[in-house]
Structure formats: C-alpha cells, structure tokens
N, C-alpha and C positions, 0 to 999 in steps of 0.2 A: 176524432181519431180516424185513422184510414184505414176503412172495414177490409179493403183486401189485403193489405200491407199486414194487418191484424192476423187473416187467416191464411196467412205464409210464415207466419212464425215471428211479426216484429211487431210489438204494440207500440206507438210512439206514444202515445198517452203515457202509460206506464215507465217506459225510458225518460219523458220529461221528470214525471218523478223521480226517477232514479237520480238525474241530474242533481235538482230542488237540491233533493236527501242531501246531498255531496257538497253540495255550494252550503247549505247551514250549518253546516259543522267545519269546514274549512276556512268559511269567513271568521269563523271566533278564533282564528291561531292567534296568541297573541307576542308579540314581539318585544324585548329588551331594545329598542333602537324605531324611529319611523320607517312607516309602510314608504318601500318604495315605487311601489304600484302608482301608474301613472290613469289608469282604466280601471271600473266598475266592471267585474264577472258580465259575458255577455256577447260580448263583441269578439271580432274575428279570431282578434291575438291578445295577448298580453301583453303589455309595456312597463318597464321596468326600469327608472330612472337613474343613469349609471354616473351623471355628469350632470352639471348647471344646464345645460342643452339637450345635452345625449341619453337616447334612451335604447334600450334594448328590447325588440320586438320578439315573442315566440310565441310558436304553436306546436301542439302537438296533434297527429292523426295516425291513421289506417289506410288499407287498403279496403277491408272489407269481404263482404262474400264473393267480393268479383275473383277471389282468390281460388274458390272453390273450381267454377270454370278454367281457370289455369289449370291446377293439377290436372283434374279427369285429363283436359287435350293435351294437355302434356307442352304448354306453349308458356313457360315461364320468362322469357326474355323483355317482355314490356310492362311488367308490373311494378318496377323499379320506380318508370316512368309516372306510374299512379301513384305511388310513393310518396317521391317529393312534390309530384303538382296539388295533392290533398295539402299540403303543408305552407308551400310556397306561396299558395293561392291564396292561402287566409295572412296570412305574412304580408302581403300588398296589401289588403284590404283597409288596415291602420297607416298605410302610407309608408311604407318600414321598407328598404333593401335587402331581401334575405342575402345572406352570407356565407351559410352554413348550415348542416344538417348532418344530424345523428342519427341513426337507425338501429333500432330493433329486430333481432330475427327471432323468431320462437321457431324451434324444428321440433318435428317427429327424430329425423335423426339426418345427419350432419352429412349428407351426399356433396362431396366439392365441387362434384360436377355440378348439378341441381345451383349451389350455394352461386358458382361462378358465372352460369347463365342470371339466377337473378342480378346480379353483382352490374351485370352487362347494360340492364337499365336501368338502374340506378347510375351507372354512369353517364348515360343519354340524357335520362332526365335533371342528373347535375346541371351539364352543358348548357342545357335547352335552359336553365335557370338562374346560370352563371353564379353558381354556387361548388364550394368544398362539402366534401364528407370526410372531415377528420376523425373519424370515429363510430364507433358502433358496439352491440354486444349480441352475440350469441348464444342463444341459449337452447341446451340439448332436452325437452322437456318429454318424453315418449306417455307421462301419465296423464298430460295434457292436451298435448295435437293428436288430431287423430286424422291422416289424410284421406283424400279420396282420387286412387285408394292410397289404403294404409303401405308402406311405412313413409308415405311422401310427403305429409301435411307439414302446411309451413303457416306464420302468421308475419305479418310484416308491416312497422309501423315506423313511423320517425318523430323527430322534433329537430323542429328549426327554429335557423336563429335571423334576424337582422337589426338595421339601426336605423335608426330615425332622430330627427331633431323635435324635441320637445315643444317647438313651438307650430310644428309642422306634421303633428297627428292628425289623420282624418277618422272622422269617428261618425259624420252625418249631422256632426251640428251645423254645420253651415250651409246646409241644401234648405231650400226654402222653394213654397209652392210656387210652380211656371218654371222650373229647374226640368231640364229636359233628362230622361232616361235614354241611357245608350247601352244596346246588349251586344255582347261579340257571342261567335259562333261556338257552339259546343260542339265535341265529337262523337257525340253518343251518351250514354249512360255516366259518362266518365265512372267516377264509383261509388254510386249509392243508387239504392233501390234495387240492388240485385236479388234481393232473396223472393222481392215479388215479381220480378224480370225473368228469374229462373222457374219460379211457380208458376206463373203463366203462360211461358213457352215449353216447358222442356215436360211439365205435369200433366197428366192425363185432367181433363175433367169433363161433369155431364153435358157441356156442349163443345169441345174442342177435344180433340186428341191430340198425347204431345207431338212435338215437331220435332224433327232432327237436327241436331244442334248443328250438322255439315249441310242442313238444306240450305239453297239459295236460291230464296222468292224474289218473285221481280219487283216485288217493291224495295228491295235494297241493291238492285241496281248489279248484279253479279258478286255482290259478295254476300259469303253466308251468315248463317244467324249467328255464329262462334266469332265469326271475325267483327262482325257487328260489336258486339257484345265487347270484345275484347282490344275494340281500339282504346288506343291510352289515353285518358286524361288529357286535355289542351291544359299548356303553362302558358299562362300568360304574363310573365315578371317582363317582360322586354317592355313589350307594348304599354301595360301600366304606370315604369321605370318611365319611359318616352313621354306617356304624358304629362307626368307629374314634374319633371322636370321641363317643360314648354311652358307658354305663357296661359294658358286655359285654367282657370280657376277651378280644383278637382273637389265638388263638395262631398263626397260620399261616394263609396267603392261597396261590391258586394258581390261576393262567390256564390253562384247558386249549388248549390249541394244539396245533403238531404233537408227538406220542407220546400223542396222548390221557392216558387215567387215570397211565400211567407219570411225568405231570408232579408227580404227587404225591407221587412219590419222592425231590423236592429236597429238600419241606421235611422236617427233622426226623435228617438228616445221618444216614440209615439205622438209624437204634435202633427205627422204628415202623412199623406195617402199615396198612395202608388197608381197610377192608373195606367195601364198596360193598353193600348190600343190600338197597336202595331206588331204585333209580335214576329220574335223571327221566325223564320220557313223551319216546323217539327221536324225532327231528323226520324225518317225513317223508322226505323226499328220500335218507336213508341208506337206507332199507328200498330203493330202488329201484337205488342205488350198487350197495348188495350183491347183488340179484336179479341184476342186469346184468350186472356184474365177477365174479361168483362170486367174490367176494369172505368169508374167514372172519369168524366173528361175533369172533372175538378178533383179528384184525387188522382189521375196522371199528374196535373198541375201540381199536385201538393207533392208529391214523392218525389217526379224530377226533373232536371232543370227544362225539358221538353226543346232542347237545343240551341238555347240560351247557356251558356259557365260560365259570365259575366257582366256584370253590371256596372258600369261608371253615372255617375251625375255632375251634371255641369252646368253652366248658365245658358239657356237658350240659342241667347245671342251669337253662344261659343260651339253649339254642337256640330256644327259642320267642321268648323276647325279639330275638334276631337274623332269625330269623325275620322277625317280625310289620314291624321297621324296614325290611329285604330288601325282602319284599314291596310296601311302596312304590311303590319304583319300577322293582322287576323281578317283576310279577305270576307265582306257582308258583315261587318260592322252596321249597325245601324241606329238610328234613332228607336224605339220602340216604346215610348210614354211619355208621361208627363207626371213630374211631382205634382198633390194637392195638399188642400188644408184638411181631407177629410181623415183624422188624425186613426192613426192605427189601422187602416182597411187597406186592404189589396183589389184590386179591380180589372179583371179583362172582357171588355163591355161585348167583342164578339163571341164571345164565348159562354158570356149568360154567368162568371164566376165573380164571385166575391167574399173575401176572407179576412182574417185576423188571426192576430197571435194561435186563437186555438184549431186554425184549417181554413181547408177553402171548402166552396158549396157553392153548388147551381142557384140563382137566381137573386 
C-alpha cells in the first residue's frame, strides 16, 4: 500500500478491494443470449463484439481531485482536456480508434458561464483526439457536490467509444522477452495522484510548510506550482493511431496512470517482466512532490507516471523505427527498457525499485 498516498485520504489497498467487491458480483450477470465481451475485466478497455470482425472499444473515467485545484484558481478551461485524454488514452491501449465520447457533469449548481468555460476543453481535447461528443448529461446535484468554494463544485467524467478489428486487439499477448520498452513524454501529474500532490505541497507539515500554489520555484523553470499542477493531460491517439497503422509490429500499449510503472503488469497476463533502465528525464514538479511529502522514491514510482504517460512495446529490431514515427509528435520519445521473462515483476535497476502487482519497494 502507499503509506503516504494512505495518509492524504486514499488507501489504494482498500480501493483494490472495492474494485474485487464489484468485478464478483458483476461477472455473475447472467444473460438470455452469448457474452459479447471480447476481453477478461482487467485491461485498458472493454471490447465488445459488434460484427464477424468488429468490435467496439470503451472506457469509462474521471478527472479526479485535479478538479479541486481548478475551482479554488478559478482556471477551469483545460480540464475538458483531462477529460477526454483519461479515456481516450485507455481506448488506444486495446488498439481501438476512439470515436466518440460522452460526458458526465455532476454540478453544485448549473453556472452557463462556468458550464461553457469547461465545455471550451472539452472541445480542445476532442480535436487533439479527433473525436465527437454527441452527447452528455447534466446533473443539478447541490446534496452531493460540495465546491471549493461552495456553490462552484463540479465533477466531470466521460466514456468513450471506438472500433477495432477483432483480429487486431492488443492486449500484450504478443510481446515476449528482448521486446524493447518505449515511453513518450508526460506533462506532469496528468490526473492522478493529486490528493497526495496537494498534501504535500499545498499542507503544512512537521518538516515542510505549505507553499504557495502562485509560487514559482526554479526548479520549474518560471512557471508556477498551479500551472505545474494544472497542465493538461498529454493525448496521445495521433501518434498511437501512426503507429499501429505503420509496418512496426505493436505488441502491447500501456497508459501510465494511477499505480504508475505497475500498469505495466496488465499486459502480458504475468508471464513477463519489465525492466525499466533508461528512464525518461522526471518532470519537475515530482522532485518537489517528493522533497515536500517526504515522500519514497518507490512510492513516487508507484503513484505516478514520473514523466513517463506512455508505453509502447515492439520488437527490438523495430524500436528506432517506432521511435523516429513517436517522436513526431511527442518530441523525447525514447527507448526506456527491455521486456523479460522474470514474469510478474517491475524493475528500475538505477533506482534500487522493484515491484508487483501489489507495489513497488526499495531494493
């Protein structure tokens, strides 16, 4: 479990439970007609066999506590943006074209204004994902949201849709040890990890005092910890889309979000190891996450993506070619491991971490 993560209010232990609870009773629906379920509970998205070939990929998410820093600064125009890249992101992941997405608004109470600023990106992050949002619902809940401050609190989630060809799911069966690791760049936090993000910057404790969310320390380069904090979510559907459609054989894709590098222990149905040995350049704002929260280097690693929001796997042979296409349009693409056989474990050798399904740990 991640002892700090725990004492900011989020036991991830206890949420896998929650999950468990929800997947055993969900798995027994039982059906007049066969499952069209193309995937085992687990993995990015869900695929749903619509046709002899055709399947129908979807995911559902959030934005999260990254929400909470919007209200207070009153900067709600790029959270749209986190919206659809939570969704879209795991949408790629099974090799699916999103298409489409639906959104959720839960309000305190129905400001058009407020409504029409989020609205603003959400339509950016459409763009950026070359998707529709034919729809949505709104919902007036004032017994529910409670903002900060009140009466502004919003919550905002979506589900998306794409298609895939059924013979053409990536799921990580087909990555096999000496399969090279390629990460693209993240933008920060993207959105997950904020409630330990905010606890350790923004909360007084016995060795740190909080910081000012408008300060701008010089490890981020001129901009401040708000804007840090609040860059949006990288989409990466283009570049994904590019590869999979090139001649580079894609064996396994993977969003790093919340459990950091342990995301990569979906694919490949535990027969494989991960060993990280190149990592890409931490972005910023963790270095100061962790100085703050005293936070471990192996629970930064497990909470978040540490400026890593992507994962491809490919053959060796082919990583430069994956590479050089990456690069494109996520400038510092890079190589950053190597698949092994040492089945179920995660591994980054400079860093002293090594983990499994249940976390990462020093040594």
């Amino acid at each position: 479990m991640s002892e700090s993560y725990a004492a900011a209010g989020v036991d991830t232990t206890q949420a896998d439970e929650g999950v468990g609870a929800l997947v055993r009773v969900l798995s027994t629906i039982e059906l007049d007609r066969p499952s069209a379920s193309v995937l085992p509970s687990g993995h990015y998205a869900s695929v749903l066999r619509v046709a002899p070939n055709l399947g129908i990929a979807f995911s559902t998410d959030g934005v999260g506590s990254k929400l909470v820093l919007a209200e207070q600064a009153d900067r709600l125009e790029t959270v749209g943006i986190d919206c659809i890249a939570m969704n879209v992101n795991d949408i790629i992941c099974v090799g699916a074209e999103p298409i489409a997405m639906v959104d959720y608004l839960a309000v305190e109470q129905a400001d058009a204004t407020a409504l029409g600023r989020i609205a603003e990106g959400l339509k950016v992050g459409a763009q950026q994902a070359n998707i529709e949002i034919p729809g949505g619902e709104l919902a007036v809940i004032p017994e529910l949201i409670r903002g900060h401050p009140s009466p502004h609190g919003f919550d905002l989630c979506g589900t998306a849709f794409g298609t895939v060809a059924l013979d053409a799911v990536i799921t990580g069966a087909d990555a096999q040890p000496g399969d090279a690791i390629i990460g693209l760049p993240a933008s920060g936090p993207h959105s997950n990890g904020y409630t330990l993000a905010r606890h350790a910057l923004l909360d007084d404790s016995p060795t740190h005092p909080a910081l000012d969310v408008h300060a701008t320390p010089a490890e981020l380069g001129g901009a401040s910890i708000l804007d840090a904090l609040l860059e949006p979510t990288v989409i990466y559907v283009r570049a994904i889309m590019d590869l999979i459609r090139s001649d580079v054989p894609v064996h396994g894709l993977a969003h790093l979000t919340g459990g950091g590098l342990t995301n990569l222990l979906r694919l490949g149905n535990g027969r494989l190891g991960w060993t990280i040995d190149a990592p890409l350049p931490v972005t910023p704002i963790f270095g100061l996450i962790q100085e703050h929260g005293s936070v471990s280097v192996a629970e930064m690693w497990e909470v978040f993506n540490m400026g890593c929001g992507f994962v491809c796997v490919v053959p060796a042979d082919r990583a430069d070619d994956a590479v050089a296409g990456l690069e494109k349009f996520h400038p510092g693409a890079a190589v950053i491991g190597t698949v092994t056989d040492a089945g179920g474990t995660v591994t980054v050798p400079s860093l002293g971490i090594t983990g499994d399904k249940s976390g990462l740990r020093a040594g």
